[in-house]
C-alpha positions in Angstrom: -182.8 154.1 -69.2 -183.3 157.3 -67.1 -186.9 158.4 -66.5 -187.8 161.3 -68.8 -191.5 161.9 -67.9 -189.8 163.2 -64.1 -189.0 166.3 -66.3 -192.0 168.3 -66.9 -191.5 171.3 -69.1 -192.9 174.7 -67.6 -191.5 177.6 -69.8 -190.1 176.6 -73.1 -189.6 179.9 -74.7 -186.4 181.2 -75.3 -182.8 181.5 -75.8 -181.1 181.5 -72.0 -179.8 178.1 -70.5 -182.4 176.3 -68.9 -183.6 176.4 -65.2 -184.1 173.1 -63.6 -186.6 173.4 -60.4 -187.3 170.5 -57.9 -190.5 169.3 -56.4 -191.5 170.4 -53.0 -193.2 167.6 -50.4 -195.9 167.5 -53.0 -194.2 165.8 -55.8 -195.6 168.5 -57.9 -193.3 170.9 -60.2 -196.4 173.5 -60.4 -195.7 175.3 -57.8 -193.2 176.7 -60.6 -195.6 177.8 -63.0 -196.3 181.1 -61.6 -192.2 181.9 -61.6 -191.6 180.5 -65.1 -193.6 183.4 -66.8 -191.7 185.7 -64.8 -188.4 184.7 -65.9 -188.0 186.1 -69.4 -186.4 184.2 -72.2 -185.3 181.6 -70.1 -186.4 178.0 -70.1 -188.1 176.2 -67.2 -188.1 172.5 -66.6 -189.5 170.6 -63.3 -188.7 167.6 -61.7 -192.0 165.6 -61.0 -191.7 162.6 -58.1 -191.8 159.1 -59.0 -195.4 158.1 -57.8 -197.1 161.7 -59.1 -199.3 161.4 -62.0 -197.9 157.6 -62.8 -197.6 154.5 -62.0 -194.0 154.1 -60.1 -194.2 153.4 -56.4 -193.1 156.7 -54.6 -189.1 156.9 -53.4 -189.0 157.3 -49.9 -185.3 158.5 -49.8 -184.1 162.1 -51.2 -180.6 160.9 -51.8 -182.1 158.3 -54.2 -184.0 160.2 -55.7 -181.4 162.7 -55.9 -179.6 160.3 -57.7 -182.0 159.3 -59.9 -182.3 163.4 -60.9 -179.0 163.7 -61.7 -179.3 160.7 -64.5 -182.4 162.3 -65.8 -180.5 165.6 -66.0 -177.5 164.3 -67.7 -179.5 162.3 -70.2 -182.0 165.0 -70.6 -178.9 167.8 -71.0 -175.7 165.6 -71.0 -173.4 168.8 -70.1 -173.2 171.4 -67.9 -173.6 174.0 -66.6 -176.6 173.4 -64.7 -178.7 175.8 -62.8 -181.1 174.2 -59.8 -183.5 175.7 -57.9 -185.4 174.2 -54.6 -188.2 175.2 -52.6 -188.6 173.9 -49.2 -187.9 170.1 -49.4 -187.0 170.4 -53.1 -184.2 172.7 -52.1 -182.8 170.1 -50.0 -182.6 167.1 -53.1 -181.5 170.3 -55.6 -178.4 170.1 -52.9 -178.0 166.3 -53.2 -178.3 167.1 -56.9 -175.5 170.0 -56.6 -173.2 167.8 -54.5 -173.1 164.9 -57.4 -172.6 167.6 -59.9 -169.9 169.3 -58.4 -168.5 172.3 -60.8 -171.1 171.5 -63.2 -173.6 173.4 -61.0 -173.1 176.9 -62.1 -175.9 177.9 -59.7 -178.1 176.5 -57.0 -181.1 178.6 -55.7 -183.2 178.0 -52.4 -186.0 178.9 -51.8 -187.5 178.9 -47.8 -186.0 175.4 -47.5 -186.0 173.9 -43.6 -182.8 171.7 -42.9 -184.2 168.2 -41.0 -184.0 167.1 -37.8 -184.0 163.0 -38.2 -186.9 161.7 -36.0 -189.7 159.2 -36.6 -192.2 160.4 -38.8 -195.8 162.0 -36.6 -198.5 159.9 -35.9 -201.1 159.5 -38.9 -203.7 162.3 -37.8 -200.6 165.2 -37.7 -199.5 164.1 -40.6 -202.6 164.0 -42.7 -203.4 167.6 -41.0 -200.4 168.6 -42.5 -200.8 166.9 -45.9 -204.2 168.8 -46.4 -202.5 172.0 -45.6 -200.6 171.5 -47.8 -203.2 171.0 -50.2 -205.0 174.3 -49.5 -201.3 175.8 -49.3 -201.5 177.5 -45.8 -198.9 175.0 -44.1 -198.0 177.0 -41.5 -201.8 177.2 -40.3 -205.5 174.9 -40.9 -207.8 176.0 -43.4 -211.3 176.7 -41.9 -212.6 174.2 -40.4 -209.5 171.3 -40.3 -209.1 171.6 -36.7 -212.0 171.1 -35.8 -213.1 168.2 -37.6 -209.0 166.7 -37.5 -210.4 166.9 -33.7 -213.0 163.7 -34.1 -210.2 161.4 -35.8 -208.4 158.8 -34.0 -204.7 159.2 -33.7 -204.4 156.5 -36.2 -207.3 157.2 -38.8 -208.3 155.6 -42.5 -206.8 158.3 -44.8 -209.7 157.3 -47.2 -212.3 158.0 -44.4 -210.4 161.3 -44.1 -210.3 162.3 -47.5 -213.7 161.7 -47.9 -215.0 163.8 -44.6 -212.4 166.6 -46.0 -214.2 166.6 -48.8 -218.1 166.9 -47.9 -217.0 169.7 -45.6 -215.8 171.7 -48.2 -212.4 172.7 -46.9 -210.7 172.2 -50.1 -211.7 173.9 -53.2 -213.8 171.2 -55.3 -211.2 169.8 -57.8 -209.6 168.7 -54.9 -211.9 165.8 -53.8 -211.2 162.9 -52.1 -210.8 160.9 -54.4 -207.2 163.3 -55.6 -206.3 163.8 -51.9 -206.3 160.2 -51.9 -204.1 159.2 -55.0 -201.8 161.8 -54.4 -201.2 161.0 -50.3 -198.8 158.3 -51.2 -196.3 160.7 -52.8 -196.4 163.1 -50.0 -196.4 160.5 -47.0 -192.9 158.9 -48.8 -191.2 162.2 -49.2 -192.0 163.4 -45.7 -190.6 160.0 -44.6 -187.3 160.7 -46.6 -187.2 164.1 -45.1 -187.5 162.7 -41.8 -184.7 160.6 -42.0 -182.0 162.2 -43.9 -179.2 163.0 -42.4 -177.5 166.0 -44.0 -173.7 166.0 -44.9 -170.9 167.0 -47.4 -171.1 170.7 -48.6 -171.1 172.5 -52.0 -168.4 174.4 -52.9 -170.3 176.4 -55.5 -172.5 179.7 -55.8 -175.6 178.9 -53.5 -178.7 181.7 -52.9 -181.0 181.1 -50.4 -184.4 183.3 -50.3 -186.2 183.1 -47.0 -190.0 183.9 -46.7 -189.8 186.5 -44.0 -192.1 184.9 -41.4 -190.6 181.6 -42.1 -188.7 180.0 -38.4 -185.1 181.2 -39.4 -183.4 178.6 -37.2 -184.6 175.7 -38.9 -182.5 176.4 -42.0 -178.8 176.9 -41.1 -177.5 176.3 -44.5 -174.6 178.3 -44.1 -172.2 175.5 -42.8 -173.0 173.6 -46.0 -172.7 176.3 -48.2 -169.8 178.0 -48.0 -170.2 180.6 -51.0 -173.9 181.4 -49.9 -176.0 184.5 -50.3 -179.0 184.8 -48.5 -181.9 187.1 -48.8 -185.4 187.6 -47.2 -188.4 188.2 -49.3 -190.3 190.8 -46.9 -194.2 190.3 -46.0 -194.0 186.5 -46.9 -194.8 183.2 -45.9 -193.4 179.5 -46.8 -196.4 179.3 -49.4 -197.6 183.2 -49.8 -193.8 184.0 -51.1 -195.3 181.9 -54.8 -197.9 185.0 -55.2 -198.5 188.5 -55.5 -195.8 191.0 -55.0 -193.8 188.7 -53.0 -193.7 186.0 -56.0 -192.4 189.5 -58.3 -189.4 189.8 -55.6 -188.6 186.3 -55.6 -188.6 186.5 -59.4 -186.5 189.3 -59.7 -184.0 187.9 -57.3 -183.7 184.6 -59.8 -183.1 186.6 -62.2 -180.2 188.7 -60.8 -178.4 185.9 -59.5 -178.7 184.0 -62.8 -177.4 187.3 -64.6 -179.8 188.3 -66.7 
C-alpha cells in the first residue's frame, strides 16, 4: 500500500486542481508554505522524504523515490492531470516523476534546480557545512561564525559532536538545536548521496517552466536538452533560498500562477 503520510497538505482551500510540490535536499515540503498562500483557490500538497518526521530509513536514490511518488500520487489522485513543481533537488525527482507520468503531466514547474554531476559524495566536514547552511537557508554562503568553528573539525568529524558545538555557538536560531540537526541529518546526507549519483536521462515531452534565482550559477542547470517544450524565466534580485521571500517569493508566485492559467 502506497505511503500516504509522504503527502503533506499545505493549502487545502479551494476549487482549482491541485498543485503537487517536491521536497528539496531537506526532505521538508515547508519550504512551500510561503507559496501556497499565494496561490489563490488552488490546492497545495507536498511530498515529505521517507526518513523526515518518521520512522522509515531515508531513500538514498531519487529514481526510487521518484517511483515511490508516482504510486503515492496515483493512489492519493488516481487520474490525471497532474501538475508538479520542484525546487532545487526536488525539481529534479518532480522530472523522474514527470517522465513516469508521461501526458498525464499537464505541467511541470522548476524552480532554481542544478542538474548533477555524478562524483563521490565530499568528505564529512564539507558536507555537514553544507547541511547547516542549509539549515540557516544561506547555502550559497556560512552563517556567522560556521567557518570559523567548521575550521577546528577534523576532515572526518562526529556529526553529534558537531551538532552540539553548532548549537552552543548560537549559529542557528534556538529551535534548531542539536538535538533536530541531528535527527534530521540522516534525510539530508541520503538525498545528497542520491543526488550525487544520478545520472540524468530520457526527456519530457510535456510543458516544463523553469524559474532561475538570478544569482544562481546558470551553467549548472542545462535543462533545455531534456526539456524540449521549456520556458525559462529569471526571478531578478534573487538567490537559490532568498527567491522563497519578500518580493522575489511574490514574482515567483505570480509566475506559478500564469503558467498554471489562472
Amino acid at each position: 500500500m502506497a505511503d500516504l503520510e509522504r503527502i503533506v497538505p499545505l493549502h487545502t482551500g479551494g476549487d482549482l486542481p491541485p498543485l503537487f510540490c517536491v521536497h528539496a535536499v531537506s526532505g521538508s515540503a515547508y519550504a512551500y508554505s510561503g507559496l501556497s498562500r499565494l496561490l489563490g483557490d488552488r490546492p497545495v500538497y507536498g511530498f515529505e522524504a521517507p526518513g523526515f518526521d518518521n520512522d522509515r530509513a531515508p531513500v538514498p536514490s531519487l529514481p526510487a523515490l521518484a517511483e515511490e511518488y508516482v504510486e503515492i500520487l496515483r493512489e492519493f489522485q488516481p487520474e490525471g492531470p497532474y501538475r508538479l513543481l520542484g525546487w532545487s533537488l526536488g525539481g529534479l525527482v518532480a522530472f523522474e516523476m514527470a517522465k513516469r507520468l508521461g501526458s498525464d503531466v499537464e505541467l511541470l514547474f522548476l524552480v532554481d534546480a542544478g542538474m548533477p554531476t555524478v562524483m563521490d559524495l565530499p568528505p564529512e566536514r564539507e558536507t555537514l557545512v553544507r547541511y547547516i547552511r542549509d539549515m540557516a537557508g544561506t547555502s550559497d554562503q556560512s552563517p556567522p561564525g560556521l567557518d570559523e568553528l567548521a575550521a577546528g573539525w577534523p576532515e572526518d568529524p562526529d556529526p553529534e559532536t558537531v551538532f552540539e558545538q553548532v548549537e552552543a555557538a548560537g549559529i542557528l536560531p534556538e529551535e534548531i538545536d542539536a538535538y533536530v540537526l541531528g535527527d534530521q541529518y540522516a534525510v539530508f546526507h541520503a538525498l545528497l548521496e542520491a543526488f550525487y549519483s544520478i545520472e540524468v536521462t530520457g526527456t519530457h515531452a510535456g510543458p516544463s517552466v523553469h524559474v532561475l534565482a538570478e544569482r544562481s550559477p546558470a551553467e549548472d542547470m542545462r535543462w533545455g536538452r531534456l526539456l524540449p517544450d521549456l520556458v525559462e524565466h529569471t526571478v531578478p534580485d534573487s538567490t537559490h533560498h532568498s527567491i522563497w521571500t519578500g518580493d522575489a517569493l511574490a514574482e515567483l508566485a505570480r509566475l506559478v500562477r500564469k503558467h498554471l492559467g489562472d
